[in-house]
C-alpha positions in Angstrom: -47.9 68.7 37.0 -47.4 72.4 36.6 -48.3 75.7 38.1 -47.7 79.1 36.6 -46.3 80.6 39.7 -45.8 79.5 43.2 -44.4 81.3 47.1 -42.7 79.2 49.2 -42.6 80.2 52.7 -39.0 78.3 52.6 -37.0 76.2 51.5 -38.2 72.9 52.3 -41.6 73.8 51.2 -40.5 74.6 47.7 -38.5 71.2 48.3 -41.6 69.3 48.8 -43.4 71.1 45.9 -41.0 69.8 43.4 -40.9 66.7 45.2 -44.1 66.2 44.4 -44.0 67.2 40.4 -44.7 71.1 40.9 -42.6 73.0 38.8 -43.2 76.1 37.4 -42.0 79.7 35.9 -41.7 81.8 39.1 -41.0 80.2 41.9 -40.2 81.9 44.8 -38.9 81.3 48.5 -40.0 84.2 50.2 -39.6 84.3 53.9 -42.6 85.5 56.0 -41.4 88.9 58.2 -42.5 89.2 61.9 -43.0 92.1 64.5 -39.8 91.0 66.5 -37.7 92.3 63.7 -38.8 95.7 64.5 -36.5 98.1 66.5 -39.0 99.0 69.1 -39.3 95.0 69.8 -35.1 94.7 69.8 -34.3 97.5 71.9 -35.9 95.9 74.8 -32.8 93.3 75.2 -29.7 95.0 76.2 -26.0 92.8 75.6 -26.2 89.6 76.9 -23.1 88.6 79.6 -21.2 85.7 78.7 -21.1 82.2 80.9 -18.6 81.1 82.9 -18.4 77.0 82.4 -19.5 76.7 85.7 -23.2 78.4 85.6 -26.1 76.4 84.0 -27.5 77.1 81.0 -31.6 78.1 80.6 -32.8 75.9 78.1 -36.3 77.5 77.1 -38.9 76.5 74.9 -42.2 78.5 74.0 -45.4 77.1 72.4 -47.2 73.9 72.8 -45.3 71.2 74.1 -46.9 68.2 72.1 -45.6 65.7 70.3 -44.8 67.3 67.0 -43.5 69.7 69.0 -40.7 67.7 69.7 -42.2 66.8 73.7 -40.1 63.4 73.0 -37.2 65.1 72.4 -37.7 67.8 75.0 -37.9 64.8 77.6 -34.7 63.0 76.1 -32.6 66.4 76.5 -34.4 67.1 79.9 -33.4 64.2 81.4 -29.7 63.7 80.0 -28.4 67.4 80.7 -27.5 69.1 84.2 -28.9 72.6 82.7 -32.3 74.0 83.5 -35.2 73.5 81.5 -38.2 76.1 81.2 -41.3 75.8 79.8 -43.9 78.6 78.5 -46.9 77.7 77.2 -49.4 74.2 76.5 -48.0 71.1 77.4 -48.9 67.5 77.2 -50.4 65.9 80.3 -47.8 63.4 80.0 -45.0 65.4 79.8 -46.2 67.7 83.0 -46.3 64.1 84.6 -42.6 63.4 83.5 -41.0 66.6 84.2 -42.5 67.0 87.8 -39.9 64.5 88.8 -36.8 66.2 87.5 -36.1 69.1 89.8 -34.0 71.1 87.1 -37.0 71.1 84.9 -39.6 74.3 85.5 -43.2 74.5 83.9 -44.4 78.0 84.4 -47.9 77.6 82.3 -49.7 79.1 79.6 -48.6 82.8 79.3 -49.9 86.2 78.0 -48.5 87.7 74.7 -47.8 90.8 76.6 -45.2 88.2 79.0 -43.1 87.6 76.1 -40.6 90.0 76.5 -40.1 89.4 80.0 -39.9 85.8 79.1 -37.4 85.8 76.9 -35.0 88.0 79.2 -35.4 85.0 81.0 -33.9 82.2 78.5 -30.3 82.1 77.6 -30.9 79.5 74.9 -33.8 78.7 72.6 -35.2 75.2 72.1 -37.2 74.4 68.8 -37.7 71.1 68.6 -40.1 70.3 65.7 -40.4 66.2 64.3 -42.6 67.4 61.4 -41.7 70.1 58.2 -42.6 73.1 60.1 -43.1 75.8 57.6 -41.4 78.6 59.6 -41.8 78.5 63.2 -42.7 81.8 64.8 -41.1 80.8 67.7 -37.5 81.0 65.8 -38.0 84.5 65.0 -38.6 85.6 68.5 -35.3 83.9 70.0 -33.3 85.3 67.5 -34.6 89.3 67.4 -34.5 88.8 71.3 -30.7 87.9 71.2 -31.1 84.3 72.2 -29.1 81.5 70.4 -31.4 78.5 68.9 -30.8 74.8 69.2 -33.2 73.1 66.7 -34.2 70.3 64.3 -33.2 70.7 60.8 -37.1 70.5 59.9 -39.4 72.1 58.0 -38.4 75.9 57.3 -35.9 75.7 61.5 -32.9 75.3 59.2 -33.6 78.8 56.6 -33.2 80.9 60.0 -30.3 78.7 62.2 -27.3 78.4 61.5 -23.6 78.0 62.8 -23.8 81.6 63.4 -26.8 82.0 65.6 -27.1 78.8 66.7 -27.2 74.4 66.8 -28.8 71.8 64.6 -29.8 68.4 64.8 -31.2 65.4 63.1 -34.6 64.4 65.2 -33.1 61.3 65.3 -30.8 58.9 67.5 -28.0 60.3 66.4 -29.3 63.7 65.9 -30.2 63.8 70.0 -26.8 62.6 70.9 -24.9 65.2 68.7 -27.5 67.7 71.2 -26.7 66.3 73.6 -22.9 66.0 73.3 -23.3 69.6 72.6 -25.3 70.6 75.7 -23.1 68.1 78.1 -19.6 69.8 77.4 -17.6 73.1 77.3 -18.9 73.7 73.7 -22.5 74.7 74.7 -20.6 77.8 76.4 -18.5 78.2 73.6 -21.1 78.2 71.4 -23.0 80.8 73.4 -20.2 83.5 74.1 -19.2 83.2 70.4 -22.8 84.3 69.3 -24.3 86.2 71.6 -25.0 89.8 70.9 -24.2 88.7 67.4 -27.4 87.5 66.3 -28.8 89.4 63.3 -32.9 90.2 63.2 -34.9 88.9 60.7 -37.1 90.1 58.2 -39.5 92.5 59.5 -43.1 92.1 58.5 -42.9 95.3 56.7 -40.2 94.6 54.6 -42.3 90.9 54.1 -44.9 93.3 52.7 -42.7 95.0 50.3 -40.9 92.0 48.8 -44.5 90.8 48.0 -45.0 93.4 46.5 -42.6 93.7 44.3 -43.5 89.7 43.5 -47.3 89.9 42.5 -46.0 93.2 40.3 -43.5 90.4 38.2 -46.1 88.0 38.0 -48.9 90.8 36.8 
């Protein structure tokens, strides 16, 4: 099977493509850009202090909790880990059943785009925590232009934007959760966060997005 030209929002897409017999002239990863990238969004986090090993981590995750989510895997952390656990956003009536009996856990609801900021001045690290090939979560792009170091799945497009540098990965998977958790449990999650904090380097803003498309439909034309 063939195509002339193809955009992959990221790497595992154009994975699956070719997985699936589609090869072609011009294919291209091409990252999507998001608002958070811009200065005017960056400027409202100032430097981040470090942690003593002492303080608890904020584990926060923004979005829908379902179950491709990663709400399974939210629970398994949840309830192996000392930390605090916040919540923003949707969540499965199941999970708000499980969580109201672990007091270091914190639902705070369904929020306003206009809370985001705010919320993320409240998270120290990012959960993302997807079980399916999630293209490119938006999610991902607001931890990391706020500052905030990600622990995620290596799914879908999560592992084109963390990295050692900015953050933790996992396999969704037995294993996967204990190397999380192993991570979460010791010194290492506070090494992990003084090392990258204030380190984290934006992404791709949607203006520069525009551009590079640009500059693609002009090859294929």
């Amino acid at each position: 099977m063939c195509s002339s030209d193809l955009i992959a929002v990221s790497n595992r897409v154009k994975e699956i493509y070719q997985e699936n017999g589609y090869e072609n002239n011009l294919f291209v990863v091409n990252h999507i850009g998001n608002y958070t990238a811009d200065e005017s969004f960056r400027k409202n986090f100032t430097a981040r202090e470090k942690k003593e090993n002492n303080q608890k981590i904020k584990f926060g995750f923004i979005g829908n909790l379902h179950f491709h989510k990663g709400a399974d895997l939210f629970l398994k952390l949840a309830e192996n880990s000392n930390h605090e656990f916040h919540i923003y956003g949707g969540i499965e009536d199941y999970v708000l059943e499980k969580i109201q009996t672990m007091s270091h856990v914190f639902y705070h609801g369904r929020y306003q785009h206009s809370d985001l900021v705010d919320i993320l001045k409240k998270i120290d690290i990012g959960l993302v925590l997807s079980i399916w090939e999630d293209n490119a979560p938006q999610v991902v792009f607001e931890f990391l232009n706020a500052g905030i170091p990600v622990v995620g799945t290596k799914m879908g497009g999560i592992p084109d934007f963390v990295t050692n540098n900015n953050g933790f990965l996992f396999e969704p998977n037995e294993d996967g959760i204990n190397s999380a958790l192993q991570l979460m449990n010791s010194d290492n999650v506070y090494h992990l966060y003084n090392r990258v904090i204030n380190n984290i380097k934006g992404t791709k803003t949607a203006s520069e997005h525009m551009d590079e498309l640009m500059n693609i439909y002009k090859q294929i034309v």
